[in-house]
Biotite code that builds the C-alpha atoms (Angstrom):
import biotite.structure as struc

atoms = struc.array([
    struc.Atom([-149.227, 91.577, 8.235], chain_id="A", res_id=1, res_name="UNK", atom_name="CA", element="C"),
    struc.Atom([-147.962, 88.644, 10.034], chain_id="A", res_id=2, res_name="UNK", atom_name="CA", element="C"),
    struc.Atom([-146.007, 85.470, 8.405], chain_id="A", res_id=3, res_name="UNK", atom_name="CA", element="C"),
    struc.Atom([-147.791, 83.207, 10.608], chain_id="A", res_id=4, res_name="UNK", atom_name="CA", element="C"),
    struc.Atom([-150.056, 82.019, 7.419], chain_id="A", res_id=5, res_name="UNK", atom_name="CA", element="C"),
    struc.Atom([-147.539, 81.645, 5.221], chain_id="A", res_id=6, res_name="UNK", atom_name="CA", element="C"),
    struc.Atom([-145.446, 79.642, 7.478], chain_id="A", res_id=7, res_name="UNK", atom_name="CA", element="C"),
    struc.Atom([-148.214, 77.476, 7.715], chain_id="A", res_id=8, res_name="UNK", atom_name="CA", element="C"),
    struc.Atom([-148.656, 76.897, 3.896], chain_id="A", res_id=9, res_name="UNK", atom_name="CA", element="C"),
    struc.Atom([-145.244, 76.118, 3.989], chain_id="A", res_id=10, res_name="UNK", atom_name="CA", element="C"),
    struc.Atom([-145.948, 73.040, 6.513], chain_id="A", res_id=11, res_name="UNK", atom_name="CA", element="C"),
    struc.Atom([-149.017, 72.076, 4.747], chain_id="A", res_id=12, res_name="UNK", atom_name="CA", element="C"),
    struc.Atom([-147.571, 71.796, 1.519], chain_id="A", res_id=13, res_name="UNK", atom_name="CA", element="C"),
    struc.Atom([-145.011, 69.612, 3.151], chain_id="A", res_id=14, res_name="UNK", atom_name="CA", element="C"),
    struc.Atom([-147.545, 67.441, 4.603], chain_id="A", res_id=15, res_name="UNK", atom_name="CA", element="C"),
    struc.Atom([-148.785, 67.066, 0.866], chain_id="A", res_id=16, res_name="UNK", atom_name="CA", element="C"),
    struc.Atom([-145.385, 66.245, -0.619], chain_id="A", res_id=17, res_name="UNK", atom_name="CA", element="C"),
    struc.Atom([-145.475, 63.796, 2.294], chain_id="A", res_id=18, res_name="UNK", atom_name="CA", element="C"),
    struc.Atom([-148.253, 62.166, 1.557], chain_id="A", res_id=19, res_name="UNK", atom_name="CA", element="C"),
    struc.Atom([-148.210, 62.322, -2.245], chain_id="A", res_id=20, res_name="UNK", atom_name="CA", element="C"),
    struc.Atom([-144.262, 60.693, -2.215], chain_id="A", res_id=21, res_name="UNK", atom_name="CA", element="C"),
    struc.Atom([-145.810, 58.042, 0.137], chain_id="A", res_id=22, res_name="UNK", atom_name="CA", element="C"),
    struc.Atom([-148.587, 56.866, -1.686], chain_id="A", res_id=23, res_name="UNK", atom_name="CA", element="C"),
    struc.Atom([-146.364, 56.861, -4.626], chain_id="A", res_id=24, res_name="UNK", atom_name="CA", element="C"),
    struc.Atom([-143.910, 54.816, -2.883], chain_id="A", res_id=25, res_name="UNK", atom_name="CA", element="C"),
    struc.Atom([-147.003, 52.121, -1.897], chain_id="A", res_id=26, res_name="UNK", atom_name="CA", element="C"),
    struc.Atom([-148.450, 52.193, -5.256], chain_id="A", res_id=27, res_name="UNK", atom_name="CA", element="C"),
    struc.Atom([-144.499, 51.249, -6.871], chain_id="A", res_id=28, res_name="UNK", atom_name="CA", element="C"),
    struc.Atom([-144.435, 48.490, -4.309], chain_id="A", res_id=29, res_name="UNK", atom_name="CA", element="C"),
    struc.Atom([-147.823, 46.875, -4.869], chain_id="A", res_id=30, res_name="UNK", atom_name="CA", element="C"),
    struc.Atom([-147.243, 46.875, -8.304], chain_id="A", res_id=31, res_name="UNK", atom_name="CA", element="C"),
    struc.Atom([-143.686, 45.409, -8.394], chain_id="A", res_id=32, res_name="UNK", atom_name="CA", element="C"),
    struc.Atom([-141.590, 48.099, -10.084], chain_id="A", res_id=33, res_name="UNK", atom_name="CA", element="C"),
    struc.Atom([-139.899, 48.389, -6.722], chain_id="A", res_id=34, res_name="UNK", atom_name="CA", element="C"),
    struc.Atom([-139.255, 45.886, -3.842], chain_id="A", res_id=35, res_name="UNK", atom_name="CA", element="C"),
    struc.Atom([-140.134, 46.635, -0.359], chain_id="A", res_id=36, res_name="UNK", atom_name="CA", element="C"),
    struc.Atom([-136.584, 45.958, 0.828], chain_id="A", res_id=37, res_name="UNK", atom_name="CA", element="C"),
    struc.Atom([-135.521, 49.099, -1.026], chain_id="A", res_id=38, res_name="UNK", atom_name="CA", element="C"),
    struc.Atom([-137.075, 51.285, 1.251], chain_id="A", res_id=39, res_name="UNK", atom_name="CA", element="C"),
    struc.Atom([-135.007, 49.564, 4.177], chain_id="A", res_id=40, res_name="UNK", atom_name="CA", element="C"),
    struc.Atom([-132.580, 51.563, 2.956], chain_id="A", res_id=41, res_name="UNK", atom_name="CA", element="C"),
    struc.Atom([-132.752, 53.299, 0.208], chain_id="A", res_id=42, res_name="UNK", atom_name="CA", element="C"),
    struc.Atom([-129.806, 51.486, -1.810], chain_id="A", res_id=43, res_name="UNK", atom_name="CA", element="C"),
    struc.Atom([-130.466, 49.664, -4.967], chain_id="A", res_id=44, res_name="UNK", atom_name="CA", element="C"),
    struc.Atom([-132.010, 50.225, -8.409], chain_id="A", res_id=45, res_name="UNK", atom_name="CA", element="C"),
    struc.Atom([-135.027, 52.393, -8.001], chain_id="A", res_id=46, res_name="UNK", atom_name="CA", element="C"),
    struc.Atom([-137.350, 54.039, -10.603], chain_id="A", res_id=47, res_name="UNK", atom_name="CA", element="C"),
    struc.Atom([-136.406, 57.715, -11.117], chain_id="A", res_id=48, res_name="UNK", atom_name="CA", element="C"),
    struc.Atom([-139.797, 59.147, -10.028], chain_id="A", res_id=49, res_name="UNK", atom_name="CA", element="C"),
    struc.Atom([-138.779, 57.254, -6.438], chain_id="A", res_id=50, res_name="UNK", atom_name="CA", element="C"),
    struc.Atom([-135.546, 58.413, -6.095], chain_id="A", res_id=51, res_name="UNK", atom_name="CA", element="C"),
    struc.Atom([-136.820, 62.290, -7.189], chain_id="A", res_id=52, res_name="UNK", atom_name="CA", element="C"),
    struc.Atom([-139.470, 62.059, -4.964], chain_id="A", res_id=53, res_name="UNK", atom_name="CA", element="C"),
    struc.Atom([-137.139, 60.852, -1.837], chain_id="A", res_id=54, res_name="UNK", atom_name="CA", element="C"),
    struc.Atom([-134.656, 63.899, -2.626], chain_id="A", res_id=55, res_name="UNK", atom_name="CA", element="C"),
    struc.Atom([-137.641, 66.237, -3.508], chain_id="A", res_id=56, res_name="UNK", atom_name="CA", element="C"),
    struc.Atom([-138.849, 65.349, 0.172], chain_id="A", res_id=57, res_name="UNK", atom_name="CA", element="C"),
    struc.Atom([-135.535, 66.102, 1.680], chain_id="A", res_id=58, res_name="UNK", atom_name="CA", element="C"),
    struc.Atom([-135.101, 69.375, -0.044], chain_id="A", res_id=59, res_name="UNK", atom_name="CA", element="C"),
    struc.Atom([-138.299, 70.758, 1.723], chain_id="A", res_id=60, res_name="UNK", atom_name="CA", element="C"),
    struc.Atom([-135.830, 70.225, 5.117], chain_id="A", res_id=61, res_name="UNK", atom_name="CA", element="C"),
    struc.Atom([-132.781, 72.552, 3.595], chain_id="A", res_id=62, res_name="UNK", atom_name="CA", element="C"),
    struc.Atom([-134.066, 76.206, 2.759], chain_id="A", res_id=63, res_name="UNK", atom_name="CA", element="C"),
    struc.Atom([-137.029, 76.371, 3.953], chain_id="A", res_id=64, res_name="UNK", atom_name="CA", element="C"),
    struc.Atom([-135.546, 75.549, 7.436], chain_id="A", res_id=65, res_name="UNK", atom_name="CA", element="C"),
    struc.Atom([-134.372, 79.435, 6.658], chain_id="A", res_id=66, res_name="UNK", atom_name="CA", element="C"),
    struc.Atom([-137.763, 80.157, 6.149], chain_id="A", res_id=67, res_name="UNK", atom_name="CA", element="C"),
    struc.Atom([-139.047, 78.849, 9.179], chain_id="A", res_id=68, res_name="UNK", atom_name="CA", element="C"),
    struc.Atom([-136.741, 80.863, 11.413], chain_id="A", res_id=69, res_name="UNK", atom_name="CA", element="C"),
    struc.Atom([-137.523, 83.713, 9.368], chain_id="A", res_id=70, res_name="UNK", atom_name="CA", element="C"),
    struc.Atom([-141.240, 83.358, 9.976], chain_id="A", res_id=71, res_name="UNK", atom_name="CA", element="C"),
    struc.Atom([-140.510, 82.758, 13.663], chain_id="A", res_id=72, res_name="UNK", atom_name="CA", element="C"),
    struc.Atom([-138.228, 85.736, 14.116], chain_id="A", res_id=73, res_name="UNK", atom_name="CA", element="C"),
    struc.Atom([-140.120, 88.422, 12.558], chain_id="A", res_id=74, res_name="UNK", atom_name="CA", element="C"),
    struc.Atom([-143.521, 87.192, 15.147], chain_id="A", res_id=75, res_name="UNK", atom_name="CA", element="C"),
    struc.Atom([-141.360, 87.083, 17.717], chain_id="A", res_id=76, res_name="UNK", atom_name="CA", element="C"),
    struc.Atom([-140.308, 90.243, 17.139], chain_id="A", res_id=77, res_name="UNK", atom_name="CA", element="C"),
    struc.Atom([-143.549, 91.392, 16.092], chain_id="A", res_id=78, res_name="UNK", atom_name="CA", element="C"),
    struc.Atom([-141.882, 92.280, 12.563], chain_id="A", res_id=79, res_name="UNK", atom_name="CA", element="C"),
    struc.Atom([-144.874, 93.251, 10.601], chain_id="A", res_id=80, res_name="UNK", atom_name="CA", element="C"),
    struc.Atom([-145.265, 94.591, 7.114], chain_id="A", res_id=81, res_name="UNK", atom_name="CA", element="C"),
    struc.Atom([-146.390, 94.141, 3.621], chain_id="A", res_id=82, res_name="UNK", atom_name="CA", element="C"),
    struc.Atom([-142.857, 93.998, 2.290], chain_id="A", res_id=83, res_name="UNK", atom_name="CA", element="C"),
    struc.Atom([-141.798, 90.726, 4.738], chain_id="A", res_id=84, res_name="UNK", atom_name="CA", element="C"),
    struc.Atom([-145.191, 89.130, 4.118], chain_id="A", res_id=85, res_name="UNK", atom_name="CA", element="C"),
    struc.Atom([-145.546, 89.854, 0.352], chain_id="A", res_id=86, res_name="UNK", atom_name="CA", element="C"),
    struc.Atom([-141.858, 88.037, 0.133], chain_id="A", res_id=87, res_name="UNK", atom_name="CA", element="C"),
    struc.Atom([-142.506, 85.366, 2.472], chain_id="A", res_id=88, res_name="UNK", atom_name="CA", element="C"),
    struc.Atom([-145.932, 84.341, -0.077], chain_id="A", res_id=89, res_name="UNK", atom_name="CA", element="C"),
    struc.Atom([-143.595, 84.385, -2.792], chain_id="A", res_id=90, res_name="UNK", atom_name="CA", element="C"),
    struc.Atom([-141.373, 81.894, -0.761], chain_id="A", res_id=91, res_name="UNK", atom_name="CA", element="C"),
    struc.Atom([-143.813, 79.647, -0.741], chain_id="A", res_id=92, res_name="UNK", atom_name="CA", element="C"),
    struc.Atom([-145.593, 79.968, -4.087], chain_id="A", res_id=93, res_name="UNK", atom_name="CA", element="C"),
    struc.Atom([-141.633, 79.395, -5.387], chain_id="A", res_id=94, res_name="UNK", atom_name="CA", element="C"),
    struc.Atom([-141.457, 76.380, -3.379], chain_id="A", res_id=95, res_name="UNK", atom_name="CA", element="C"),
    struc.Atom([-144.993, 74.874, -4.561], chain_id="A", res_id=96, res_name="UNK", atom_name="CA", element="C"),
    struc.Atom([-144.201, 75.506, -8.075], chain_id="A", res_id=97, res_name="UNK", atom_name="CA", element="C"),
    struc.Atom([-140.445, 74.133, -7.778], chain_id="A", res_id=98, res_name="UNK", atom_name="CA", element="C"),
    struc.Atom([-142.227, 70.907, -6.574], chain_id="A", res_id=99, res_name="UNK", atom_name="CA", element="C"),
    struc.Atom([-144.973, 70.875, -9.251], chain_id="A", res_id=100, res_name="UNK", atom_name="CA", element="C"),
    struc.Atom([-142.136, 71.198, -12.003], chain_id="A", res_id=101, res_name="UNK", atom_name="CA", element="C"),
    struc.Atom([-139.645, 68.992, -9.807], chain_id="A", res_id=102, res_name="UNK", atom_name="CA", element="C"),
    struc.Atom([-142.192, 66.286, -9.615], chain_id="A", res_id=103, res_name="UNK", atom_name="CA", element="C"),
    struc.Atom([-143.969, 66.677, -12.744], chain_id="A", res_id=104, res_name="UNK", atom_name="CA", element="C"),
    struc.Atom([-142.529, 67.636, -16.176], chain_id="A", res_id=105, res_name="UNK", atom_name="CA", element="C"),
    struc.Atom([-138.598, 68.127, -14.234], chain_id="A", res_id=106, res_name="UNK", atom_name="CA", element="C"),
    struc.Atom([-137.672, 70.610, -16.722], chain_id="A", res_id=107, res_name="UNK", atom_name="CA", element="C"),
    struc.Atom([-134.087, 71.273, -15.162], chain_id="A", res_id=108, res_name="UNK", atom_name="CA", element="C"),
    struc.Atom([-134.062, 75.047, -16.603], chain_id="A", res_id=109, res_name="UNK", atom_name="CA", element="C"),
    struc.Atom([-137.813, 76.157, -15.132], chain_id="A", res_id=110, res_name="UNK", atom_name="CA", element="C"),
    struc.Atom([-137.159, 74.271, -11.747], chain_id="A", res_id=111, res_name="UNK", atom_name="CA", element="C"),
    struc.Atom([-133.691, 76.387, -11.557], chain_id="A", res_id=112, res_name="UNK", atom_name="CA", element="C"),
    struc.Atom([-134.745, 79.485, -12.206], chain_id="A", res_id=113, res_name="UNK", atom_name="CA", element="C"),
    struc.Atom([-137.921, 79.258, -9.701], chain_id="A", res_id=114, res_name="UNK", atom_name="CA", element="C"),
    struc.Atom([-135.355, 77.651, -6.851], chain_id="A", res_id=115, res_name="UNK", atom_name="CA", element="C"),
    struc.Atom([-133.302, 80.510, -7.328], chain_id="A", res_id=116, res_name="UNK", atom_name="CA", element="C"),
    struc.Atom([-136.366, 83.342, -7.343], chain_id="A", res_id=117, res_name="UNK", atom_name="CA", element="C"),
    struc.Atom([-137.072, 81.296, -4.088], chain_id="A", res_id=118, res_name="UNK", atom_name="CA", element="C"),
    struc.Atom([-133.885, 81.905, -2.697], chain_id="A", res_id=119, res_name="UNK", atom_name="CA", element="C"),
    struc.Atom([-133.600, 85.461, -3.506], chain_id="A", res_id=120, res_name="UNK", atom_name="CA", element="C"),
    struc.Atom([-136.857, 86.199, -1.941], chain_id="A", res_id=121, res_name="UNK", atom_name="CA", element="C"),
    struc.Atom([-135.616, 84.373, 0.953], chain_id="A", res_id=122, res_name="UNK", atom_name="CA", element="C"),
    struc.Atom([-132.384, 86.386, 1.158], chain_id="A", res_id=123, res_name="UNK", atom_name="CA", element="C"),
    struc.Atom([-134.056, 89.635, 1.080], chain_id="A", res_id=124, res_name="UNK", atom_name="CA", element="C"),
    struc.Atom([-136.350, 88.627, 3.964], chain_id="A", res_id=125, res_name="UNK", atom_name="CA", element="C"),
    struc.Atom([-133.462, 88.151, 5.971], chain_id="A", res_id=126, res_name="UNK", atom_name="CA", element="C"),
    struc.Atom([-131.654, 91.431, 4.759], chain_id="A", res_id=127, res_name="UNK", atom_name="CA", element="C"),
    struc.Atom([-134.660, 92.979, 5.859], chain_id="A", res_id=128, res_name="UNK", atom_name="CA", element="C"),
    struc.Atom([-134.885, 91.343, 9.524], chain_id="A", res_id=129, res_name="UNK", atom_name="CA", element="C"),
    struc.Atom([-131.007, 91.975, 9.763], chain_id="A", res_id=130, res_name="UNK", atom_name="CA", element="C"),
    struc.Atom([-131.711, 95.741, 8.500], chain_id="A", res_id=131, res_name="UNK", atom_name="CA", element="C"),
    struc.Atom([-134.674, 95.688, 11.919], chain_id="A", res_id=132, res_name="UNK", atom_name="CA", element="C"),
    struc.Atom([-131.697, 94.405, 14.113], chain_id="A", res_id=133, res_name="UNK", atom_name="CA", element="C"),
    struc.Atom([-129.227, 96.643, 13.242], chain_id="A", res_id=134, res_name="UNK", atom_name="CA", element="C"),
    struc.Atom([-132.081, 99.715, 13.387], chain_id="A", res_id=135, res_name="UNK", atom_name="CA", element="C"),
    struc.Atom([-132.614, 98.791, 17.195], chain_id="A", res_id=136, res_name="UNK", atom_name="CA", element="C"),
])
């Protein structure tokens, strides 16, 4: 069981966020709640479902970065089993439900405790690759 398809939800779902954040960002402009200039530069007064969005978007480029390499390693290495792949969905199912509660409701307690499942499944898939290192 390869982490080639999870890796790929991962980029998907950041091609959502992507999308979603921009049209969000058109729609706040068109309607006036924020100028265009903002954007220049991100500086200024700026509706809190703007600025989450902008720092929800760059969060998808700290951790998962981990992930990526992960995902990379382990085919590389043709690392392949249910343990690695069963974490690596639950990577990204923690990731699309931090941004569903990050973006949506925000409910600082839920969006914690799913970041840090997230993270915790990420750890372990790298004690497990480091664990297939050391083994060789």
């Amino acid at each position: 069981m390869k982490l080639d398809w999870p890796m790929m939800a991962m980029v998907f779902w950041t091609f959502i966020m992507l999308v979603t954040i921009f049209l969000n960002r058109v729609r706040s402009v068109r309607t006036g709640r924020v100028p265009a200039r903002y954007f220049k530069t991100l500086q200024g007064e700026a509706p809190d479902d703007i600025v989450k969005g902008t720092r929800h978007f760059a969060n998808l480029f700290e951790m998962p970065v981990l992930f990526y390499a992960a995902c990379l390693f382990s085919l590389q290495m043709e690392m392949h089993s249910r343990l690695l792949f069963g974490l690596a969905w639950l990577f990204v199912a923690c990731r699309i439900a931090h941004s569903l509660i990050h973006l949506g409701y925000n409910k600082v307690t839920h969006r914690l405790a799913i970041f840090f499942l997230s993270n915790i499944a990420l750890f372990a898939i790298w004690a497990r690759i480091a664990l297939f290192v050391y083994r060789r």
